[in-house]
N, C-alpha and C positions, 0 to 999 in steps of 0.2 A: 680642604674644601674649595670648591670653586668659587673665584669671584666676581663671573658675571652672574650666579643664583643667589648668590648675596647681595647682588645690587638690585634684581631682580625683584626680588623679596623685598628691598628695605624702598624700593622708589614705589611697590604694590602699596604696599602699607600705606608709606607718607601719602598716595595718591587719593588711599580713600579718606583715612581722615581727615586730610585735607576738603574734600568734599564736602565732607559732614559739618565741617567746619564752616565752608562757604556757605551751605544750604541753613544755618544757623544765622547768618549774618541778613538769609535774606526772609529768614523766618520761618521754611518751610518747617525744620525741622527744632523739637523742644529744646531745651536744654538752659544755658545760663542766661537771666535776665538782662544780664548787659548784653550779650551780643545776638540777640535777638532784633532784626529788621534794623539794624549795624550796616550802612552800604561799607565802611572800612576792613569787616569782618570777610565781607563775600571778595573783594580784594587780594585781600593776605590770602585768605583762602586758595582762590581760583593761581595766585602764584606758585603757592607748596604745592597743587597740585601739580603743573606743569613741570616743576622740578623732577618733583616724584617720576611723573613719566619720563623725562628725559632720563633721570637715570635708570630704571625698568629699560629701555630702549637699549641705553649702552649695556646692560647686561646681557641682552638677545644678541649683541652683534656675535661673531663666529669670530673664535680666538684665533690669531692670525699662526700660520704653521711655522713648526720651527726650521732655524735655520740650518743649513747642513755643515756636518763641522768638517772644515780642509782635512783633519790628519786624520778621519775615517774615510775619507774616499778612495775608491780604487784607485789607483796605481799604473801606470801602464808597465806592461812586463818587457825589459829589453834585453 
């Protein structure tokens, strides 16, 4: 499997629940009583989020090409 669509996938993921997380802390969205209008919550949040993306980001980058190996190159014929 590839592991820039692994990274890709897991920084998507982390990005959005991190979200939901943040949008928790600042109330928009329902969920647990404690972190509800929590400024700490939209914090932690908004940082997993940025993680998230950064790794999504390093998963897009283009694998760099491989190197070419000395003992299959040609040869000069003498």
């Amino acid at each position: 499997m590839d592991f820039g669509k692994i990274l890709m996938g897991v920084g998507g993921v982390l990005a959005v629940l991190a979200t939901i997380f943040a949008l928790q802390g600042v109330g928009l969205v329902g969920g647990s009583s404690l972190m509800d209008g929590n400024s700490m919550f939209i914090y932690i949040g908004t940082l997993i989020a940025v993680v998230g993306l950064v790794l999504a980001a390093f998963g897009m980058r283009p694998a760099s090409p491989p190197k070419p190996d000395p003992s299959k190159q040609d040869l000069p014929v003498v």
